[in-house]
C-alpha positions in Angstrom: -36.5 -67.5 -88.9 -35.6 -66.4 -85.6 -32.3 -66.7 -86.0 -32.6 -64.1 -89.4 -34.7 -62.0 -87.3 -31.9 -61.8 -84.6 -29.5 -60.6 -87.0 -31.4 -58.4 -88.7 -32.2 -56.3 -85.6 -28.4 -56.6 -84.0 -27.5 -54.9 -87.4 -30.2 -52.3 -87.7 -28.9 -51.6 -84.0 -24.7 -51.1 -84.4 -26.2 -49.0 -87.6 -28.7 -47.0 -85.6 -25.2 -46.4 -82.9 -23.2 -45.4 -85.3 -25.0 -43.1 -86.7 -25.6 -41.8 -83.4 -22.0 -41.4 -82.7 -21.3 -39.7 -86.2 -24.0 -37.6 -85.5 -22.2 -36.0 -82.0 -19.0 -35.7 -83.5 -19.1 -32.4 -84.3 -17.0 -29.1 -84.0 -18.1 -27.5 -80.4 -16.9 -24.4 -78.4 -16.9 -24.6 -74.9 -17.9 -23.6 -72.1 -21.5 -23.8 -73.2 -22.9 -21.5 -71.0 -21.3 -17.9 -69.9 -22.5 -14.7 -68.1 -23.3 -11.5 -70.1 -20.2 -8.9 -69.9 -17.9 -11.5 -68.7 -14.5 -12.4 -70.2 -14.1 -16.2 -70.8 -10.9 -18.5 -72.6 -13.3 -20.3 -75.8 -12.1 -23.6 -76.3 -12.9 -24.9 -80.4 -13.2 -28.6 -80.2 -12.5 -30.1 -83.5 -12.9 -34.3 -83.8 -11.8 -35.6 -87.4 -14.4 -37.5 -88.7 -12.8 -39.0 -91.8 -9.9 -40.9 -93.1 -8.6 -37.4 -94.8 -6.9 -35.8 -91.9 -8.3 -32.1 -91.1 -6.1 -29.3 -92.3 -8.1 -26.2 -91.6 -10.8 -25.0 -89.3 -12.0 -21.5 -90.2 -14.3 -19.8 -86.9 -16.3 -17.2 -87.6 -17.5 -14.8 -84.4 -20.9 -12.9 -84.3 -19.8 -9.2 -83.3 -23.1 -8.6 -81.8 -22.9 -11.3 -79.2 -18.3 -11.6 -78.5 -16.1 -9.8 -79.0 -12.4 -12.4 -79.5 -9.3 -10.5 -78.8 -6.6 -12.9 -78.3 -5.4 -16.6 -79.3 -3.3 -19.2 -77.9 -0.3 -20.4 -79.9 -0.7 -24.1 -81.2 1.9 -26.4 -82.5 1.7 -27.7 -85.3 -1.0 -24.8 -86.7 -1.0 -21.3 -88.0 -3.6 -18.7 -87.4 -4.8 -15.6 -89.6 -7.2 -13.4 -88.1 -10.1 -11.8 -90.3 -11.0 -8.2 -89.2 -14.2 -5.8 -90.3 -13.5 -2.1 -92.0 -13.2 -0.9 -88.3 -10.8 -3.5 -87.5 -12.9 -5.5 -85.4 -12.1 -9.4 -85.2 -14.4 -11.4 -86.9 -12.9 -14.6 -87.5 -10.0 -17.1 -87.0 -8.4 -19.7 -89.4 -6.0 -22.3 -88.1 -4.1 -24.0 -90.9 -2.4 -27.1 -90.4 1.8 -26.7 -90.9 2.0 -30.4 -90.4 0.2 -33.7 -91.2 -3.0 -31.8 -89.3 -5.4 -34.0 -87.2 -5.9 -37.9 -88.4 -9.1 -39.6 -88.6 -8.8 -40.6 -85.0 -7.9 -37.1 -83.2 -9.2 -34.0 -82.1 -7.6 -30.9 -81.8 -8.5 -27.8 -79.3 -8.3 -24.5 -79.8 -8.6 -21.7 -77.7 -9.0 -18.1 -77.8 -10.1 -15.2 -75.2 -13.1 -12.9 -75.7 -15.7 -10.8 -73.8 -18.7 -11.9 -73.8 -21.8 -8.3 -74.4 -23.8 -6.8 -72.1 -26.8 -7.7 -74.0 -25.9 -11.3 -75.3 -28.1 -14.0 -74.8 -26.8 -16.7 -77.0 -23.7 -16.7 -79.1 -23.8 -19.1 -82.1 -20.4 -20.1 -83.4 -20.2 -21.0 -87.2 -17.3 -23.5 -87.8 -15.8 -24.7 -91.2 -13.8 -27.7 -91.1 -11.7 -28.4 -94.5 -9.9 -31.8 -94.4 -6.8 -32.3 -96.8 -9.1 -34.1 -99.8 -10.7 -30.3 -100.2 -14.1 -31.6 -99.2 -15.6 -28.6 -96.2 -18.1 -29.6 -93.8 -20.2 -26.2 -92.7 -21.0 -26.3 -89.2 -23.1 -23.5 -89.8 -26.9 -25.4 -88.9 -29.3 -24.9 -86.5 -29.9 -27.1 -83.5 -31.2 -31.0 -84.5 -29.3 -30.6 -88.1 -27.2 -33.0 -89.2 -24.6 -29.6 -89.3 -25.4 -28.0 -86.2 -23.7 -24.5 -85.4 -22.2 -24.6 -81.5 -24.1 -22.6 -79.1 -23.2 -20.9 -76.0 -26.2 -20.1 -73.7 -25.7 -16.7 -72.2 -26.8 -15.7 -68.8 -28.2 -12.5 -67.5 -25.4 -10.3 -65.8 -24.7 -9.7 -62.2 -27.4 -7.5 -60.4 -26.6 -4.2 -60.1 -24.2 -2.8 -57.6 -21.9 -5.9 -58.3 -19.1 -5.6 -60.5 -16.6 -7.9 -62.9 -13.2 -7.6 -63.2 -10.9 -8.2 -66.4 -11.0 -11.9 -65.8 -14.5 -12.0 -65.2 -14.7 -12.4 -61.7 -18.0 -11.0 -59.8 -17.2 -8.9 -56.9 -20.5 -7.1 -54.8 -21.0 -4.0 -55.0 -21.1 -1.3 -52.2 -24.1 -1.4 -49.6 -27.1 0.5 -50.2 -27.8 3.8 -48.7 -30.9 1.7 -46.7 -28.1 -0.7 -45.5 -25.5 1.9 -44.3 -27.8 3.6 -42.5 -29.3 0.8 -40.2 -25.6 0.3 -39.6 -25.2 3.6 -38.4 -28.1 3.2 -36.3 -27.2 0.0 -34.8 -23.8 1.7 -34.1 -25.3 4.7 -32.5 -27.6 2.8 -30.1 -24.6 0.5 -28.8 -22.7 3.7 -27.9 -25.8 5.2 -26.0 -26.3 2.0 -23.9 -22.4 1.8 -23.3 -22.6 5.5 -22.0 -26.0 4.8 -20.5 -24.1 2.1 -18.4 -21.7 3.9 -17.4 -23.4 6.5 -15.9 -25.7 4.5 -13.8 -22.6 2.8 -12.5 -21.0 6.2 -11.3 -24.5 6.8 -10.1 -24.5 4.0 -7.7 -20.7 4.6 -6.8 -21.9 8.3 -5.5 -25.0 7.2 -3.7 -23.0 4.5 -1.6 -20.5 7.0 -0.8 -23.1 9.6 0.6 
């Protein structure tokens, strides 16, 4: 009885694992978290999760949160870039030109964007189509068995602070406040210096007399 017991829960256990290890294989963009108004390199991480190898992997970008301007070249893959009426990006498909990625691989992707101003999530959908025809949607929220990617935004520099094109924060100026205590302090070492030196041509006179 024990014995049936044992095995019974060692089962229910490697099940319950892999499960849990099906479950967290899924497509994912890094990084997961950025800055608002900053430009960041997206990396699409795409893990094969069945004996049909993966042959395309279709991303689809939401306008009001990136804006993806540029992709780096793969081997072994094609891209075609999907574009709005106003000939904004709004998508990437990389096709296999090979055997594509086996049932134990991964493939990465990257591609450059900016980050908006206003952005305080950006929710990747992903749509991975393996070489049998069957598509899995990547397209669910957080906790699904399909869960879209997510990159948490944060809130932009504070103001007087400035990014560059590679999304580098430089301070900004000092304050009006600032430069003016600096001026002061300036102004007061240059009276005691002059200060000084009068007292000492003072005391050279008197000891003359």
């Amino acid at each position: 009885m024990f014995k049936k017991f044992m095995l019974t829960a060692s089962s229910m256990m490697i099940a319950s694992l892999l499960l849990v290890g099906i479950a967290s294989a899924h497509v994912t963009v890094y990084p997961k978290e950025a800055t608002q108004g900053s430009y960041e390199v997206f990396t699409v991480r795409v893990p094969s999760e069945k004996e049909s190898a993966t042959v395309k992997v279709e991303v689809k970008f939401p306008l009001d949160s990136v804006a993806v301007s540029r992709f780096e070249p793969k081997a072994g893959w094609k891209y075609d870039i999907a574009k709005d009426a106003a000939g904004k990006i709004t998508g990437v498909t990389w096709t296999a030109t090979g055997d594509g990625l086996g049932a134990t691989e991964f493939g990465d992707f990257s591609m450059q964007g900016k980050v908006a101003d206003t952005a305080t999530q950006i929710v990747w959908k992903a749509y991975q189509t393996y070489k049998d025809g069957s598509v899995v949607e990547w397209v669910g929220a957080n906790g699904s068995d399909k869960p879209a990617s997510v990159t948490t935004v944060k809130a932009k520099a504070a103001a007087g602070a400035t990014t560059d094109s590679h999304g580098n924060v430089t301070a900004g100026t000092a304050s009006a406040g600032d430069s003016s205590e600096s001026n002061t302090s300036l102004y007061l070492s240059i009276a005691a210096v002059v200060l000084g030196a009068l007292a000492l041509i003072v005391s050279l006179v008197r000891k003359r007399k």
